[in-house]
N, C-alpha and C positions, 0 to 999 in steps of 0.2 A: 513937545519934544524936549524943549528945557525943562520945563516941570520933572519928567521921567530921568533925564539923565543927573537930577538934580535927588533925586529920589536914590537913584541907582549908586550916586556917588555918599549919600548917608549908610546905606547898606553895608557898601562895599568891607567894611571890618568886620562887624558884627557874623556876614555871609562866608567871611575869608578862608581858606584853605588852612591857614595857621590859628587861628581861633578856633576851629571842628577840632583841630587837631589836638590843640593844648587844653581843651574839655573833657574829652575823653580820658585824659592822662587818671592817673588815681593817685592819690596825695603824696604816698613816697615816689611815686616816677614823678612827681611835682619837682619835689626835693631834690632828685637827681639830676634833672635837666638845671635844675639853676646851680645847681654845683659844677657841673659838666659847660655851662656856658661862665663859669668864674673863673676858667682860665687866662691868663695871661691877651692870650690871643684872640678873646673877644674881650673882655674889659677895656686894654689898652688898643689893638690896634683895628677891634669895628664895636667902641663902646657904643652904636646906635642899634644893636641887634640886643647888645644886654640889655641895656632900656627898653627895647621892645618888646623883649621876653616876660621880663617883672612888671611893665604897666599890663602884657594884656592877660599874665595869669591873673595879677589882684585883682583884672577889671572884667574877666570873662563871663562873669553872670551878671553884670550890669549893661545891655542894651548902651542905653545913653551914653554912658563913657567909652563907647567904640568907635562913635559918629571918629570921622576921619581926620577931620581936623584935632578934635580933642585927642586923637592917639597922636597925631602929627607933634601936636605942642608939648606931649608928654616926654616924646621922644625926642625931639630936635630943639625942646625949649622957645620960650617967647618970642626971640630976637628974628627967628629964620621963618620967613612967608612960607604958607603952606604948598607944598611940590605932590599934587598927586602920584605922580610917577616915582617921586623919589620914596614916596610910603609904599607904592608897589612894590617895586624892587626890594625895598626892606623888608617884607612878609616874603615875600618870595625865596629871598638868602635864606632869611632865618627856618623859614619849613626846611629846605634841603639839608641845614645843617644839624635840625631837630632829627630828619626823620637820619643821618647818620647817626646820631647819639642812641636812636631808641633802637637802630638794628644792631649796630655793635652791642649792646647794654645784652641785648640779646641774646648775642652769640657766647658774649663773654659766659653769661648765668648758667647757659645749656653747654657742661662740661664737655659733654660727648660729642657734642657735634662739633665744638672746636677742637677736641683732642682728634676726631677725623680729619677733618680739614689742616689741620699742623702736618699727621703724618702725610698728606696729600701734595703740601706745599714742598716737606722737608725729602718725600722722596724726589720731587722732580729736580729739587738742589742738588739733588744727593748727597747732604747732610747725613751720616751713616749714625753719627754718636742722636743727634738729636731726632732721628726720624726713629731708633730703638726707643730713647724717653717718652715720645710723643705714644710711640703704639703702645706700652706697658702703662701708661696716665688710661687709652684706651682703653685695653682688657681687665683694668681696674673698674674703669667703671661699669663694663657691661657685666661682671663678676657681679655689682650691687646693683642692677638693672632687675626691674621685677617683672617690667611690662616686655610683653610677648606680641605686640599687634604689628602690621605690618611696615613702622615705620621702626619700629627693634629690628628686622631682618634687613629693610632696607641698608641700616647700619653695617650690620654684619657683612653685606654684601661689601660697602666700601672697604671696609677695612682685611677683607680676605682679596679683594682684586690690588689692594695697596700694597698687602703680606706676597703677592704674587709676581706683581710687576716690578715690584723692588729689587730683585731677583734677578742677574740675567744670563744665571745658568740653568742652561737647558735640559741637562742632566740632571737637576736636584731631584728627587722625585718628593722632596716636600713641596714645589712647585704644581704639581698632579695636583695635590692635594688641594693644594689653595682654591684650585680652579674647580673643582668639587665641591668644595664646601661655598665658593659664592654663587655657585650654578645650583645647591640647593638654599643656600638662604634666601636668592631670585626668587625663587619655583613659590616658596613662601608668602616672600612681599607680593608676589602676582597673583597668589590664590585667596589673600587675603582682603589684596582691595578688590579686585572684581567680585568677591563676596560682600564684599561691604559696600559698593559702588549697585550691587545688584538692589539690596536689602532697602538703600535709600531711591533709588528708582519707583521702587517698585510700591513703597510708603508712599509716595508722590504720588503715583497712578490710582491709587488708593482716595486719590481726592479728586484726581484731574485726569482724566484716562486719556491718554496718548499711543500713537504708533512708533513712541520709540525704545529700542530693545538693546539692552544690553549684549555685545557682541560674543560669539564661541560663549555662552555660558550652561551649554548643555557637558561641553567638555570640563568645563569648570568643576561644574556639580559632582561631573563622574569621577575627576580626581581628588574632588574632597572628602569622598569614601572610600578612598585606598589606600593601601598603606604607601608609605610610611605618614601620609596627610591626615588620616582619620584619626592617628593617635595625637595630635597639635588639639590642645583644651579651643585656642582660640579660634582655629579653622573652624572645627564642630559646630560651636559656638553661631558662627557666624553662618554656617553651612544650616542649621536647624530654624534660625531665625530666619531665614530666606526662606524655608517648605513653607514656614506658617504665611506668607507673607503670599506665594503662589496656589500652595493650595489647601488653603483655611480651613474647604467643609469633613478634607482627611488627615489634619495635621495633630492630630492630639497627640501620637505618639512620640512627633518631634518637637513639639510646647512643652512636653512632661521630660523631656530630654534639655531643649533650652532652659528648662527654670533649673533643675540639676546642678547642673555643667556654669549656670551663672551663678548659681550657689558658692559654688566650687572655686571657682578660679573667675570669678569677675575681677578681681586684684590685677590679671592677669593683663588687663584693659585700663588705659589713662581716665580719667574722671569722664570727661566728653564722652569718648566712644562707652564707657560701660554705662551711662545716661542713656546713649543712643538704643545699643540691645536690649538695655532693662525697657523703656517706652515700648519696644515693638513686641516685646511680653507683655505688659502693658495692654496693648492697644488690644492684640488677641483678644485677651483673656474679656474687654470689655467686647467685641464686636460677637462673642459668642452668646456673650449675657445677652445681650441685644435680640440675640436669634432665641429665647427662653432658653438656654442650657443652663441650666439652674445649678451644675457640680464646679461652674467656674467661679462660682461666690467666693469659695474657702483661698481657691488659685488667688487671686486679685488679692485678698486681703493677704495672702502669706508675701507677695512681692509688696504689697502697701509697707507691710514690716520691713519689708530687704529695703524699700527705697528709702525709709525715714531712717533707719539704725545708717546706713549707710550716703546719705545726705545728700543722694540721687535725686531726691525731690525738688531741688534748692535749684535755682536759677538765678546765677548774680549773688548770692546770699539770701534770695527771698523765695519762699513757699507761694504758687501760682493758686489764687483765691477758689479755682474750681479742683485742684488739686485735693485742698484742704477740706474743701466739702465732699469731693468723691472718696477720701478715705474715710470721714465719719461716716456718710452713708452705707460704706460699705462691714464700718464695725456694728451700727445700729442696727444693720439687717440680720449679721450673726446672731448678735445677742451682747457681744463685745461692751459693754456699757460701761465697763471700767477706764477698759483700753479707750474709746472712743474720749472719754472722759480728758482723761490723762492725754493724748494727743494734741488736744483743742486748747489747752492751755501749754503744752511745750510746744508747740510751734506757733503759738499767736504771734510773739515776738517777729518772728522772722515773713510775717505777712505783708505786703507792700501797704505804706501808712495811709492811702487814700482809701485802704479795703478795711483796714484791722478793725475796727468796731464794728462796721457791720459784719463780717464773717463771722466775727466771736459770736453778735449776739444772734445773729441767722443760726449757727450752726447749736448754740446752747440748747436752742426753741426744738430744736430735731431731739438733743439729747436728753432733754426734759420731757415732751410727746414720746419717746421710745421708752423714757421709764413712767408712764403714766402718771408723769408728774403734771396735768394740763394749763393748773393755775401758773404753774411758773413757766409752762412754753408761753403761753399767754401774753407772761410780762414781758419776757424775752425778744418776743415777736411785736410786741409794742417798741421798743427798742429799734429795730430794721428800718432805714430808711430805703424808701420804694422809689429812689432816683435809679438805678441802674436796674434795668430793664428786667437781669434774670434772676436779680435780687426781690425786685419786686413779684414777678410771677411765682417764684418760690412762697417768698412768702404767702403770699395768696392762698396758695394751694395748702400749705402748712395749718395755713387760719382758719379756711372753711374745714377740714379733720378737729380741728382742736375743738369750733364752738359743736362740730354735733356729738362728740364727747365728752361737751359738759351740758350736752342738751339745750345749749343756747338756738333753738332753730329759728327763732326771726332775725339773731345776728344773722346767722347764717345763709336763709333767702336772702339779707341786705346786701351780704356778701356776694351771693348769686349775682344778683342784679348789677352792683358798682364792678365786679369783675367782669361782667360780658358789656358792659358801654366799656372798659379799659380795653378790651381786645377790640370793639369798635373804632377806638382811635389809634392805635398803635400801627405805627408800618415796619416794628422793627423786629416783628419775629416773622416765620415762613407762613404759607397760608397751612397745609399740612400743621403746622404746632400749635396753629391757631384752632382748628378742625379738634385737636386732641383734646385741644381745653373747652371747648365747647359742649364736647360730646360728655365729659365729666360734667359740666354743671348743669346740662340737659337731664342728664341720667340720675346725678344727686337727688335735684328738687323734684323726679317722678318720685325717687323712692319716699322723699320726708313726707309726699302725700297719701301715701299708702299704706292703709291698716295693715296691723301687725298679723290679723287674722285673714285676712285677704291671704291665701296661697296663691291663690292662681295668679293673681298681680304680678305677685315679690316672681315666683316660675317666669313667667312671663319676661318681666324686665330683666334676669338674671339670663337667659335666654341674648336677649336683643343685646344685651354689653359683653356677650363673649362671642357676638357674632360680627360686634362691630370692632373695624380695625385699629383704631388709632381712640382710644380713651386712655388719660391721663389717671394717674392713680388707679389702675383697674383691679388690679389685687385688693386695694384696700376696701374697695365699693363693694367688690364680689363677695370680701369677707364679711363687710359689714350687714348685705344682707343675707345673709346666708344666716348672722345671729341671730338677726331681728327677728327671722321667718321661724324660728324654733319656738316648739310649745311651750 
């Protein structure tokens, strides 16, 4: 029990609620917080929370220098025995007065939503001069507002019931009015998030199927093809992205509609949300590929281009490493070799650094093999380290293609062989992907034993791999023997 609370009581800094907190920070909100703590009023009258601030930013990625007494002595100096409770309480102040700095900071930055809240404050004073300044700062900035999604209407909403209640003559009949236009800016923000509250529901059950249902949203649906709702770029938007989402196997006319209309006015959407609809066009367009619809290739690569040109792709600042290879594979399949080219080298930079070499040289080995360049997928692929899992079974698959197109075929049985004891050991793919890879190197090494003059063999086996479900590379087998078998 001592051992453990002796254990517990090292932790405690490194685990603390103001340590999570002040890591996440990003280097100028660094900057700010210690500017923001350099007032007067913590230097001079709680100089033990400034102290606490500056040792545990310079010390939040060193472990060791959290242990609790070492923060203790940092903070309170040599002379003062260590007080567990009195370093509590100090993390403790200091979060509450961190996390004020980082919402004000906040509020301040986001002009409009304080210029709401000003006329909100200024009308219940009834401040008449400053609740006018406040709204005109307001209509200014929604004037240079470009985004249209439902937390722009939510906006409008406050500031039309502000313009209304400010008011309290009953006669005005610009009052009417107010109450009109925030009763449709409402209708707006309500048809917007249950659209978009549908779209991710419904993404979810996509993975994880549940009984639960987004409420009224058959009424939903029906008023987001009426007018005056049907003509809003962002309703549609979100309204078309939901059919695909419900019902997949007859949605092509509303996928050919969503990619359009995102074309068009994605602008129209903050970075997040127009992330969110481009994926679920995205996701489409793959789940079709998936089912052989072979005319969604061009779809997938034309949004490949909208997500890079428009930097959709990016998470954090980084390109997601299966991202990177779902777009070359997808130029490579065109014919794209230029493009594919030029891709692999502007967004290597922004690859996460545990990936970046191997992705580069994983994905070169595709773009060298796609221009029958073999010797150099070769090199390339020598290059790939085979510690991550789907890194490694790629590569594999890439290897055995590459030696039987340089006719290496005892590489290639070797490969056979060292790849089916790697799926003997591995627990870390499905048994199904395991099945797939099997049935591919089952199906290879019949055919490398099979004369060229043998028809009825190459028939035969050409036969048995389009009747079986799950082979891995199956296009390329089929094609390859389909060459072989020619006079």
């Amino acid at each position: 029990m001592l051992i453990s609370n002796f254990y517990n009581l090292l932790k405690f800094m490194e685990k603390s609620k103001i340590v999570a907190f002040l890591r996440q920070l990003t280097p100028p909100d660094r900057k700010r917080i210690l500017t923001y703590f350099k007032r007067p009023y913590f230097t001079q009258k709680h100089p033990e929370l400034y102290a606490l601030l500056t040792y545990t930013l310079e010390n939040a990625a060193t472990p060791a220098a959290l242990e609790p007494q070492k923060v203790f002595t940092g903070v309170f100096g040599d002379n003062e025995p260590y007080n567990d409770l009195k370093l509590r309480h100090s993390a403790s102040v200091l979060l509450q007065h961190a996390e004020t700095f980082w919402v004000n900071y906040h509020l301040e930055t986001d002009e409009l939503e304080r210029g709401v809240r000003l006329m909100e404050l200024y009308r219940q004073a009834k401040l008449v001069k400053h609740y006018k300044n406040a709204q005109q700062q307001v209509q200014n900035c929604l004037q240079k507002e470009v985004h249209q999604n439902a937390a722009h209407y939510l906006i409008k909403y406050r500031v039309y019931r502000n313009t209304d209640n400010f008011s309290d003559n009953r006669n005005d009949p610009a009052k009417q009015e107010y109450v009109c236009l925030a009763d449709a800016a409402l209708d707006r923000f309500y048809l917007l998030s249950k659209l978009k509250l549908a779209c991710e529901l419904h993404s979810l059950q996509m993975l994880v199927k549940t009984p639960h249902e987004i409420a009224t949203l058959d009424m939903v649906q029906q008023l987001a093809v009426q007018n005056p709702y049907q003509q809003e770029p962002v309703i549609a938007l979100y309204y078309h992205a939901l059919q695909t989402l419900l019902h997949p196997d007859t949605a092509q006319p509303h996928f050919e509609q969503l990619k359009q209309l995102f074309i068009t006015h994605s602008s129209l959407l903050n970075q997040t949300e127009a992330a969110q609809v481009y994926y679920l066009a995205l996701n489409y367009c793959a789940t079709r590929i998936n089912k052989g619809e072979g005319q969604y290739w061009a779809a997938i690569f034309d949004l490949y281009q909208i997500g890079a040109e428009q930097m959709l792709l990016l998470e954090n600042g980084e390109i997601l490493p299966w991202n990177y290879k779902n777009i070359v594979t997808v130029a490579l399949r065109l014919g794209k070799t230029d493009y594919a080219y030029q891709f692999l080298h502007q967004y290597h930079p922004f690859l996460p650094e545990a990936h970046r070499q191997n992705a580069l040289a994983f994905n070169l080995a595709k773009y060298h093999f796609a221009c029958k360049q073999y010797a150099q997928a070769l090199q390339k692929l020598q290059e790939v380290s085979y510690d991550e899992i789907f890194y490694s079974l790629d590569a594999r698959l890439l290897l055995l293609k590459t030696y039987y197109e340089l006719n290496e075929f005892d590489a290639m049985e070797a490969l056979i062989d060292s790849f089916r004891q790697f799926l003997n050991r591995t627990r870390l793919i499905s048994r199904q992907r395991q099945t797939t890879y099997r049935n591919l190197l089952r199906f290879l090494r019949q055919f490398n034993r099979i004369a060229p003059a043998n028809r009825k063999q190459l028939t035969q086996l050409l036969a048995k791999i389009e009747q079986t479900p799950y082979v891995a590379e199956r296009n390329w087998l089929l094609e390859k023997i389909k060459e072989y078998g020619k006079p």
